[in-house]
VEXTOR-849157 format. One record per residue: residue in three letters; x, y, z of N, C-alpha, C in turn. Coordinates in steps of 0.05 Angstrom, whole numbers, plus 5000, padded with zeros to 4 digits. Atoms other than C-alpha are relative to their C-alpha. Layout:
REM VEXTOR-849157
 residuo n.c1 n.c2 n.c3 ca.c1 ca.c2 ca.c3 c.c1 c.c2 c.c3
     ALA    X    Y    Z     X     Y     Z    X    Y    Z
...
//
This chain:
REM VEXTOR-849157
 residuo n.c1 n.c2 n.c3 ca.c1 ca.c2 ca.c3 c.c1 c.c2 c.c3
     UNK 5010 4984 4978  4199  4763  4907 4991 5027 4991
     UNK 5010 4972 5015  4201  4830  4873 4999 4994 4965
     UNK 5004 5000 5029  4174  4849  4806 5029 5015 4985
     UNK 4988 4993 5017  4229  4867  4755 4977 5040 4984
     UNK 5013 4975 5005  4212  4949  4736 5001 4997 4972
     UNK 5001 4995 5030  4185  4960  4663 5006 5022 4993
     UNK 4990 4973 5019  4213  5009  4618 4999 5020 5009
     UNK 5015 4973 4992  4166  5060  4634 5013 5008 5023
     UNK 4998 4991 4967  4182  5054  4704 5033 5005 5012
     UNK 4968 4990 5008  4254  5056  4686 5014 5024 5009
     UNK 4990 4965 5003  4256  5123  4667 4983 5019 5011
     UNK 5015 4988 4988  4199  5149  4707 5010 5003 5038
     UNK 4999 5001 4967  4221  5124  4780 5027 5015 5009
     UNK 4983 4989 4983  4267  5166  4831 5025 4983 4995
     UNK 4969 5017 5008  4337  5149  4830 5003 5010 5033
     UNK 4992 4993 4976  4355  5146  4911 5019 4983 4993
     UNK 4974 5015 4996  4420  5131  4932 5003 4995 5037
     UNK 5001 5006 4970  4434  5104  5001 5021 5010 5010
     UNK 4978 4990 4992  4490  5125  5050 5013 4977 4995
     UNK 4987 5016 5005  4550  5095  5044 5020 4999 5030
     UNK 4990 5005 4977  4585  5063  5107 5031 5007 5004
     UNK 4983 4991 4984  4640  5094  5149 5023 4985 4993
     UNK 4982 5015 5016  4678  5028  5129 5013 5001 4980
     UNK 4986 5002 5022  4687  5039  5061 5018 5018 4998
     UNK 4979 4982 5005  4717  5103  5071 5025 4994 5025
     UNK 4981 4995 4979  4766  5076  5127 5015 4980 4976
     UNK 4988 5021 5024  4779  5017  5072 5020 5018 4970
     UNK 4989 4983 5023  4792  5067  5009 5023 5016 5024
     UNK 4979 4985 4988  4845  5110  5061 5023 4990 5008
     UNK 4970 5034 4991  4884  5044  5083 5008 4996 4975
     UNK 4995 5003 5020  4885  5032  5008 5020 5009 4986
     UNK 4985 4975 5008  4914  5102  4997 5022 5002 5011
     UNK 4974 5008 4981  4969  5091  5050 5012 4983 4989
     UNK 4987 5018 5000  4986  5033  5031 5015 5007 4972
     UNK 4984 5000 5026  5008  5039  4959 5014 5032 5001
     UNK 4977 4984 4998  5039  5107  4979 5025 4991 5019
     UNK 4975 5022 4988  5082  5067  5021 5016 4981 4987
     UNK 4989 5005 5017  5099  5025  4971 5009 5017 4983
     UNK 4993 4982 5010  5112  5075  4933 5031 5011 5001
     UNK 4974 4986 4983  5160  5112  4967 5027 4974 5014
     UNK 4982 5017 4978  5191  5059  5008 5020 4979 4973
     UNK 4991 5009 5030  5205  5020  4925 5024 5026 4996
     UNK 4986 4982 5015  5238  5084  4898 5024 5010 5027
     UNK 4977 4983 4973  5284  5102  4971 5014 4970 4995
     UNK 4982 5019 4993  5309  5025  4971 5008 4993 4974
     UNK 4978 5006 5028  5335  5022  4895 5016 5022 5001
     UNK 4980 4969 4999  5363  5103  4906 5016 4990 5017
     UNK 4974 5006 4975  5401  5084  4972 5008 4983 5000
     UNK 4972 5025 4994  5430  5022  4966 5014 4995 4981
     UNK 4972 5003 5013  5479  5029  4921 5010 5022 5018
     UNK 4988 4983 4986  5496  5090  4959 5015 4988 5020
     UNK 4987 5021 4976  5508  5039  5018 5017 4988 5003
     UNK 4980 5007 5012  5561  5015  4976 4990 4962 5001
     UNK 5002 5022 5005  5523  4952  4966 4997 4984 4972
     UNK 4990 5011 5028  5523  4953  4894 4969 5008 4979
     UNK 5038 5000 5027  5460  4960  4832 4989 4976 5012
     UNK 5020 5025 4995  5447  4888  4839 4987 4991 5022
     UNK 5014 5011 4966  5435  4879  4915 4978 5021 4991
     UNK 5025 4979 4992  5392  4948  4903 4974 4982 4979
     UNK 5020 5015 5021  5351  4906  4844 4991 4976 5010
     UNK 5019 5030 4988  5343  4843  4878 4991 5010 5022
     UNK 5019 4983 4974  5317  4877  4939 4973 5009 4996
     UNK 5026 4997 5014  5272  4915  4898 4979 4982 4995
     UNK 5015 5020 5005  5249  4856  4864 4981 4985 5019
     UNK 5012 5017 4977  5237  4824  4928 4982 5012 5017
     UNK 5018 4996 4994  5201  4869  4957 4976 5006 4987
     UNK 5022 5005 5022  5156  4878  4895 4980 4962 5009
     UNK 5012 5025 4989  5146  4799  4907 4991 5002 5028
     UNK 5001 5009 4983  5132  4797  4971 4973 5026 5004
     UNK 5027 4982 4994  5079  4860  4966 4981 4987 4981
     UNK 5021 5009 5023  5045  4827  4913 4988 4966 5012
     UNK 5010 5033 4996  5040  4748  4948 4992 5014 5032
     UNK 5016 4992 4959  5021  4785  5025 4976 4999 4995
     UNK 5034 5021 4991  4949  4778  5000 4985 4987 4992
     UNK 5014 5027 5010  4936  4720  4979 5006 4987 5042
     UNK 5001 5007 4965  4957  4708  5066 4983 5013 5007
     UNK 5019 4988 4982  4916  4760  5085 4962 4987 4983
     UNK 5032 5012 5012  4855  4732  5037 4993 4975 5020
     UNK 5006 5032 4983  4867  4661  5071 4994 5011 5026
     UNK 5005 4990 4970  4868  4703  5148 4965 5007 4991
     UNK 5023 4986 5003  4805  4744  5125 4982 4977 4997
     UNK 5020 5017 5001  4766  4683  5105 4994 4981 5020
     UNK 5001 5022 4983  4790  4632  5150 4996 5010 5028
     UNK 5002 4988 4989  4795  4671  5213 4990 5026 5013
     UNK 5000 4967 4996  4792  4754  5223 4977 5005 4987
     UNK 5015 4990 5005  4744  4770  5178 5014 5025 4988
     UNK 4984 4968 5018  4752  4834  5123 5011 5019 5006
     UNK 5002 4974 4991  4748  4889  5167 5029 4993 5015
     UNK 4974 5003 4973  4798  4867  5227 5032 4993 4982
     UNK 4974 5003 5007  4850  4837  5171 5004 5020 4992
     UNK 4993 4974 5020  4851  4900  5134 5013 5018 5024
     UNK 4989 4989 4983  4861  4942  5201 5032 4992 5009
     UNK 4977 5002 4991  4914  4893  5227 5024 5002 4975
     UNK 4982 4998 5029  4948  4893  5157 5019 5025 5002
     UNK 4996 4984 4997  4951  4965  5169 5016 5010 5010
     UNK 4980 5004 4972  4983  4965  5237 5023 4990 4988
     UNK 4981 5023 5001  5031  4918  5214 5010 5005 4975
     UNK 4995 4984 5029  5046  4959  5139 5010 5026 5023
     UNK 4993 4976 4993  5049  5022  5185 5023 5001 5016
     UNK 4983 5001 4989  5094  5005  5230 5036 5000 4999
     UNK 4968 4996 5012  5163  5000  5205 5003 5025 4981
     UNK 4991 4976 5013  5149  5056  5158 5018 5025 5008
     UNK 4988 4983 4994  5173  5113  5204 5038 4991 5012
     UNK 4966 5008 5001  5242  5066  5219 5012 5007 4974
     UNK 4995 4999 5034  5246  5058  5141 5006 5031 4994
     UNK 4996 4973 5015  5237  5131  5128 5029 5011 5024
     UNK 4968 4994 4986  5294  5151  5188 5022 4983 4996
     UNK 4984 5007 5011  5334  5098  5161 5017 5018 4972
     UNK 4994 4989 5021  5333  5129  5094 5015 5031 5002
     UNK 4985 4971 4988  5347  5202  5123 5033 4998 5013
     UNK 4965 5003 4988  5415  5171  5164 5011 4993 4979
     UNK 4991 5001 5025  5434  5148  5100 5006 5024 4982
     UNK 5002 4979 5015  5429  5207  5063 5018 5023 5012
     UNK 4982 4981 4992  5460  5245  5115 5037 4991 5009
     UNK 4991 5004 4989  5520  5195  5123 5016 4999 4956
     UNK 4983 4994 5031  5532  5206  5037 5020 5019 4996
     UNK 4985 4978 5005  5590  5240  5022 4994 5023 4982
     UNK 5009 4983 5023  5572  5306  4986 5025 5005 4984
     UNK 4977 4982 5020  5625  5325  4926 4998 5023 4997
     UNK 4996 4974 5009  5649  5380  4910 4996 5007 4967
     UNK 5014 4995 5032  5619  5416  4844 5025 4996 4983
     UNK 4975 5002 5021  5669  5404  4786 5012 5022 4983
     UNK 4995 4975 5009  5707  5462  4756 5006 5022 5020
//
């Protein structure tokens, strides 16, 4: 359909760039959330639960498991996105549905912290 540009026209022709859609930047921000949620929410549930007096290993298999379980959620959301929803709507509801328990999670983590016994300094 179109001609392929020669050389010349390579390094002679304009370089335009197009806008870039409203989407991508709502996509890259969900992105950004998300793995600071992981983030945080990884490093609070291996610190506090031994505190909980549930032990290292519950805090490591927990860990683990939520590592697994953030790492196989999308290969479900690929199958939703293709088969049903579509990119845009799974990624939103993903969102919703990632966002939501965070602010329990994080006041969980706070009653915990405030229900640790503090020691007394040594000496």
């Amino acid at each position: 359909m179109y001609d392929t540009p020669t050389e010349d026209e390579m390094k002679t022709l304009r370089r335009v760039t197009d806008k870039v859609p409203i989407a991508i930047y709502l996509v890259a921000i969900a992105e950004i959330a998300e793995q600071f949620a992981f983030r945080s929410l990884t490093g609070t549930m291996l610190n506090k639960s031994p505190a909980c007096e549930q032990g290292q290993a519950t805090a490591t298999a927990l860990g683990y498991f939520f590592q697994f379980w953030c790492y196989m959620t999308p290969i479900v959301g690929a199958v939703v996105a293709d088969s049903y929803l579509g990119r845009f709507k799974t990624i939103f509801s993903g969102a919703v549905l990632v966002f939501n328990p965070c602010p329990l999670l994080c006041f969980h983590a706070q009653y915990v912290n405030l229900m640790i016994p503090v020691l007394p300094p040594l000496g």
